[in-house]
C-alpha positions as CSV (number, residue, x, y, z in Angstrom):
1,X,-13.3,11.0,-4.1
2,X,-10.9,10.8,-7.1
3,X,-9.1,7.7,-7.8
4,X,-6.0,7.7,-9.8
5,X,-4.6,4.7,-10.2
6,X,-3.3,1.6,-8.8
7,X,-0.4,3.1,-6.6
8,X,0.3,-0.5,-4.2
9,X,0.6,-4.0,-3.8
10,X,1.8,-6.1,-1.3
11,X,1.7,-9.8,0.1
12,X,2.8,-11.4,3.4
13,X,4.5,-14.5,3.9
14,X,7.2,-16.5,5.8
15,X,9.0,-16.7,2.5
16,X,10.0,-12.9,2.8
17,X,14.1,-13.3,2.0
18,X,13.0,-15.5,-0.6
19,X,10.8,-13.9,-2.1
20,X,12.4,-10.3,-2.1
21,X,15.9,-11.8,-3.6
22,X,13.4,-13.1,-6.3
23,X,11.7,-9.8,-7.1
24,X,15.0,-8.1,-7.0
25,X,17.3,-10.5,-9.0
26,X,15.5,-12.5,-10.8
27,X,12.0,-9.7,-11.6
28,X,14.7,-6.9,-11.4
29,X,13.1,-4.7,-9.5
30,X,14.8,-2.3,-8.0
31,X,14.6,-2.2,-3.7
32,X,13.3,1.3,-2.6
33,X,14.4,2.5,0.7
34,X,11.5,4.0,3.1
35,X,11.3,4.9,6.6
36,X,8.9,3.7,8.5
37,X,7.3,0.3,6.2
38,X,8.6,-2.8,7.7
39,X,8.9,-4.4,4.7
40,X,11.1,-4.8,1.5
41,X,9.6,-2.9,-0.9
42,X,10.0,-2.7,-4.6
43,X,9.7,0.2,-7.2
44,X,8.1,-0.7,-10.4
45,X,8.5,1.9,-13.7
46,X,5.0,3.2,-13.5
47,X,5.8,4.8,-10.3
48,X,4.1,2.4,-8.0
49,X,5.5,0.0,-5.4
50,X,4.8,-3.5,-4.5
51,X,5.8,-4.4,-0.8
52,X,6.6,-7.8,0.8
53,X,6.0,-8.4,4.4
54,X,6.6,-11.2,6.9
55,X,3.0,-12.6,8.3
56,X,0.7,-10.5,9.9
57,X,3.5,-7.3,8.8
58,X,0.2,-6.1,6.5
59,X,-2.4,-6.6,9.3
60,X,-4.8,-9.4,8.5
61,X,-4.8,-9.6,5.2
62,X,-2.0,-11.7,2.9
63,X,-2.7,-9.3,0.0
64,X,-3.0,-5.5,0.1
65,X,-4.1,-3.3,-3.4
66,X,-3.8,0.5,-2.7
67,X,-5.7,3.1,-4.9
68,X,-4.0,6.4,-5.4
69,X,-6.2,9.6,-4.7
70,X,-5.5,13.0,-5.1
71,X,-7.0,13.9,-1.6
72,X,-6.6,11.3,1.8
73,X,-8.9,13.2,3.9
74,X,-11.7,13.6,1.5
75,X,-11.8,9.9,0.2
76,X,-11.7,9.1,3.8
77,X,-15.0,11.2,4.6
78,X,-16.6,9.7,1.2
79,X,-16.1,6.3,2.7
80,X,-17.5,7.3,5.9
81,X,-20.6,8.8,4.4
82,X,-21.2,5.6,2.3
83,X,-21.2,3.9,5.6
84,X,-17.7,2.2,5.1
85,X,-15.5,0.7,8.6
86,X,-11.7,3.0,7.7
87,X,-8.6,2.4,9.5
88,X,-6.9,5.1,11.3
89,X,-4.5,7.3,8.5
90,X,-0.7,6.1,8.8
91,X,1.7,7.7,7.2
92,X,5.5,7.1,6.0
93,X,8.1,9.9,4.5
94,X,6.3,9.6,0.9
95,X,2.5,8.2,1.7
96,X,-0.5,8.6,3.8
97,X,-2.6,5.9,3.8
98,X,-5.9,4.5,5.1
99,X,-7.2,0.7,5.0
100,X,-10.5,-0.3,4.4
101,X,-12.9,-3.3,4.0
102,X,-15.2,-3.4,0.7
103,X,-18.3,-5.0,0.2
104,X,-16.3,-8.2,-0.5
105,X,-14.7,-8.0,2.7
106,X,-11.3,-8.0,1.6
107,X,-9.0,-5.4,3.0
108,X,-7.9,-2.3,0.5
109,X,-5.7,1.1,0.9
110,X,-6.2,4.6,0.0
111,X,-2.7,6.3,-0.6
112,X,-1.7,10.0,-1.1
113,X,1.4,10.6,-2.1
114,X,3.3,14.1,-0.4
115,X,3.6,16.4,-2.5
116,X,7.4,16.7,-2.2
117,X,7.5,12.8,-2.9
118,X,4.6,13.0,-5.8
């Protein structure tokens, strides 16, 4: 598995409007348009993109961190082999993704980007 950066954050909570008109005027960050995330998501310089959701919109978790790797399928079989629980792989038009509990039994994301998004 290759990790190559921090690609994602994202929080849920019922103060979505709120706290997406912050992000966007008062942060300025700019709103991103994706299908299929049913969130408001926001794109930051570096290239990565921190989402808010309503509650529950991120499965259970209130906080999601997503680590960037060159290849989804492969860093899903790693995980696998070192005995690790992964979600199902979802996908959007720019990102597959997988979640996944660590040791500390907090929820985490693997994200590829397509290549014609990348």
């Amino acid at each position: 598995m290759r990790i190559l950066g921090l690609v994602f954050a994202g929080t849920s909570t019922p103060h979505r409007s709120r706290m997406a008109d912050f992000l966007n005027d008062t942060l300025a960050l700019p709103r991103a348009r994706v299908d299929g995330i049913e969130a408001d998501l926001f794109e930051l310089p570096d290239g990565s993109t921190f989402a808010v959701a309503s509650p529950g919109g991120m499965g259970d978790t209130p906080r999601s961190v997503g680590f960037l790797v060159d290849d989804l399928d492969a860093a899903a079989a790693a995980l696998r082999e070192a005995g690790v629980t992964v979600g199902a792989i979802g996908e959007n038009e720019r990102e597959r993704y997988l979640h996944f509990r660590a040791p500390d039994r907090e929820l985490y994301e693997l994200v590829e980007r397509r290549a014609d998004t990348a």
